[in-house]
C-alpha positions, -999 to 999 in steps of 0.1 A, spaced: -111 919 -702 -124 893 -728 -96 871 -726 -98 873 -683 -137 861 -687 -127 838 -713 -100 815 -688 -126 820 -662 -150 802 -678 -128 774 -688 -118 771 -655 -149 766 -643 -163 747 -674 -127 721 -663 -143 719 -624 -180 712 -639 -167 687 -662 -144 668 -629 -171 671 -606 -190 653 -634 -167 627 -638 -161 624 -599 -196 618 -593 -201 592 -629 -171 574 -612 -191 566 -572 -214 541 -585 -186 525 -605 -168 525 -569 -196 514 -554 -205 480 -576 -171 472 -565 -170 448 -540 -133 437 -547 -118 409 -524 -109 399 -487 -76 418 -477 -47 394 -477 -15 391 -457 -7 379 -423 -46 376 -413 -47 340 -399 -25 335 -366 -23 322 -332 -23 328 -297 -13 302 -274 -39 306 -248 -23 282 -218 5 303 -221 -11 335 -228 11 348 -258 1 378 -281 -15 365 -314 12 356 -344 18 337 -376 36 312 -357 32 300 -325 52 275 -297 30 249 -278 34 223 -258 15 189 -248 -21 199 -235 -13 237 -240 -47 251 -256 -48 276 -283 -69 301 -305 -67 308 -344 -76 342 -354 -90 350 -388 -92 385 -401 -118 388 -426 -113 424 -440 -130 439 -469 -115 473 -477 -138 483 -508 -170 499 -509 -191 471 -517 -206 441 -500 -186 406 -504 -215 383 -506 -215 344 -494 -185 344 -477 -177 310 -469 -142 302 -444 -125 269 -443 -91 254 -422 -75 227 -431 -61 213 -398 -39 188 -400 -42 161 -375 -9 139 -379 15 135 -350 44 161 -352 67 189 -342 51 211 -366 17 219 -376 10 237 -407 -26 250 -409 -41 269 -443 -72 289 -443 -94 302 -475 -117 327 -479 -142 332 -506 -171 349 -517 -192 350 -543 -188 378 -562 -152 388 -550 -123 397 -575 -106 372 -571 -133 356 -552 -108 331 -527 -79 347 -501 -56 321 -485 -32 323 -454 -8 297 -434 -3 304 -400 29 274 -382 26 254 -347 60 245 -334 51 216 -306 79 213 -281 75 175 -288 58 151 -311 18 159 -304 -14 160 -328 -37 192 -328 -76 188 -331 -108 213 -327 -124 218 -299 -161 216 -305 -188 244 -301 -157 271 -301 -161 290 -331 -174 326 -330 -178 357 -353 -166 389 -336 -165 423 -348 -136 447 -355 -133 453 -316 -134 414 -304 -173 419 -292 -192 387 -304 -217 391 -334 -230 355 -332 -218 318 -322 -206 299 -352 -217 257 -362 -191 235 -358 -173 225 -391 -146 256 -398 -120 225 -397 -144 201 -422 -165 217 -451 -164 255 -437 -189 281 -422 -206 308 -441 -211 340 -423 -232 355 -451 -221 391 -465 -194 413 -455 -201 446 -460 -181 472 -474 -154 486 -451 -159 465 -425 -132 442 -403 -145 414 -390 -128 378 -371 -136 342 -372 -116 325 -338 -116 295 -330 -99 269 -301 -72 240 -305 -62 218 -281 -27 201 -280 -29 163 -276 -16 151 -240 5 118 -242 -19 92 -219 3 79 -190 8 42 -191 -10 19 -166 13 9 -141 25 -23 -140 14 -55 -124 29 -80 -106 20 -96 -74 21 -128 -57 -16 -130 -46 -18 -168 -30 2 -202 -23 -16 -231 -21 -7 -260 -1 -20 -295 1 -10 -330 20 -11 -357 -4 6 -381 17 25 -384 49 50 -359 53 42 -348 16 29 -323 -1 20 -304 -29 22 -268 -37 12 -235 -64 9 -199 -70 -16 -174 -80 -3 -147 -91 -11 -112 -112 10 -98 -145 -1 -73 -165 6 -36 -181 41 -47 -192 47 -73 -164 51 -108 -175 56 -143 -151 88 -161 -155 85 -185 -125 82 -193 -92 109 -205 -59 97 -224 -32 110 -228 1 100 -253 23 113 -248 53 137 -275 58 167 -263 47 162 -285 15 173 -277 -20 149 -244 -29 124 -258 -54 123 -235 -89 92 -240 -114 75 -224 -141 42 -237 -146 22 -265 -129 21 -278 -92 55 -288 -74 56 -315 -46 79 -320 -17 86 -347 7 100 -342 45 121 -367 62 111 -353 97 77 -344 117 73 -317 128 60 -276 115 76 -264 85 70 -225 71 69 -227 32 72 -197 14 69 -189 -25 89 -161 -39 80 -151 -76 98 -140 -103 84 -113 -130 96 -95 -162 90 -57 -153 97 -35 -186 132 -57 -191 141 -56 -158 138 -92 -133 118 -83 -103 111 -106 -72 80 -104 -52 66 -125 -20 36 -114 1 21 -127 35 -6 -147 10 17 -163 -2 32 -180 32 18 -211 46 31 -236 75 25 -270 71 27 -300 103 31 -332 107 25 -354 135 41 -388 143 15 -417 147 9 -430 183 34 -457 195 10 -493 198 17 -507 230 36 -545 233 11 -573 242 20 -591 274 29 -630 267 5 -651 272 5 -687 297 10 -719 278 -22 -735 278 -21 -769 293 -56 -778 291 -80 -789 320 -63 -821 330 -36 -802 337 -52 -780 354 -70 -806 376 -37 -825 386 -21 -790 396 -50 -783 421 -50 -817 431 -9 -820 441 -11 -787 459 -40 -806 482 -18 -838 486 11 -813 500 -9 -793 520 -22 -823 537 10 -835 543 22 -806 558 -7 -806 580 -1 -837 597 37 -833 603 27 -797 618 6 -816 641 28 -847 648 55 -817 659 30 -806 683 21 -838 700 58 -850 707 62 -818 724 31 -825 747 48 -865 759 62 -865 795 97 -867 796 103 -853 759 109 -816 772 
């Protein structure tokens, strides 16, 4: 019976003394604090394309994402000061390697890193999008709204109590390639000017740009002449003939390496050209004789007409005599 009472009360003298021990060993537990969890705890979820979140993620250009860090602290005491940095690359690649840290200030060890890959479907940069960064609790809900700067010097979210699961997210957006200006290259307006008779003198304006480039200019002018081909400055051109002539101007350009040719109706213009008025011949003129002349003239034609006079009359009077019928 003694010996029975006797391992009875070691029994329960081994229970006090673990319950003791049990209870010595909480507050040890709880001035614990310990570290952020590790492991795959920073990932992505391409949001454009509305994929589950993971360590490594596919994107294309403009495709906009969301990074995911899990900020878990499975010991009983509070992480104090935790402070969360990325360092986002922003060079041009297929491939975009991000790193976060975590840290607190009393954590053992008091920093947690994790990688989390971007596979671009072609050569792209990532950046931040401003005013996206959020603290959320262990169910997604939002605790607060986050500063700007998770990508620079960090954000500090204060403690993190013991226990407790907790996610810092924020939004990426896939650089989209800038479509080139199209090009330009136009034939905006001839000029044409007379600079002499049946002659005249001729020019383009005309519009290159966003990869275009002039190389020159062919001028028709309407006559079935020799086309005329410059590339800089005013041409001239004389006709042989009067008459309307359609000149046209036909330029040539440089388009990305290729030769392209380009007229418009601005770049059209008619020119005439009338023959001077025929000057009529000046009747020849009587040689002058002078007044003398002129006298004896008027006074020969008297003489005769007298003389005609009286044989007219002499005529008459032989026909009046008897015995002349």
């Amino acid at each position: 019976m003694k010996k029975s009472l006797s391992k009875l009360a070691f029994a329960a003298t081994g229970i006090i003394t673990l319950a003791a021990m049990a209870f010595t060993a909480l507050p040890a537990m709880a001035d614990s604090p310990g570290q952020i969890a590790g492991g795959p705890i920073y990932q992505i979820k391409n949001l454009t394309q509305n994929t589950a979140f993971a360590t490594t993620a596919t994107a294309n250009a403009c495709d906009n994402l969301e990074y995911a860090i899990q900020l878990d602290n499975p010991d009983y005491g509070m992480l104090n000061n935790v402070e969360v940095s990325v360092n986002l690359p922003s060079t041009v690649g297929t491939s975009n390697v991000s790193t976060m840290t975590a840290s607190s200030s009393n954590g053992s060890p008091s920093t947690t890193t994790a990688s989390a890959t971007l596979n671009l479907t072609s050569a792209q940069s990532v950046s931040y999008v401003s005013g996206s960064t959020k603290l959320l609790n262990s169910t997604g809900g939002l605790i607060e709204n986050l500063p700007d700067g998770i990508t620079q010097s960090g954000v500090n979210i204060g403690s993190l109590a013991g226990s407790a699961l907790e996610y810092i997210n924020f939004e990426v957006k896939v650089s989209c390639p800038q479509t080139p200006p199209a090009p330009v290259y136009t034939c905006n307006l001839l000029n044409v000017s007379t600079i002499a008779d049946r002659q005249v003198q001729a020019n383009v304006q005309y519009s290159a740009a966003n990869g275009a480039t002039f190389q020159s200019v062919t001028y028709n002018f309407g006559d079935n002449s020799t086309v005329t081909v410059a590339n800089t400055g005013n041409v001239t051109h004389s006709y042989t003939n009067y008459g309307s002539y359609n000149i046209t101007a036909s330029v040539l350009f440089s388009v990305n390496g290729s030769n392209q040719t380009v007229t418009s109706a601005n770049c059209a213009k008619t020119v005439s050209f009338t023959a001077p008025p025929t000057t009529p011949t000046t009747p020849s003129q009587l040689v002058n004789t002078g007044p003398g002349s002129v006298v004896g003239i008027f006074a020969g034609t008297a003489v005769l007409a007298t003389l005609a006079h009286y044989l007219f009359r002499r005529q008459i009077a032989k026909r009046s005599l008897p015995g002349k019928e």
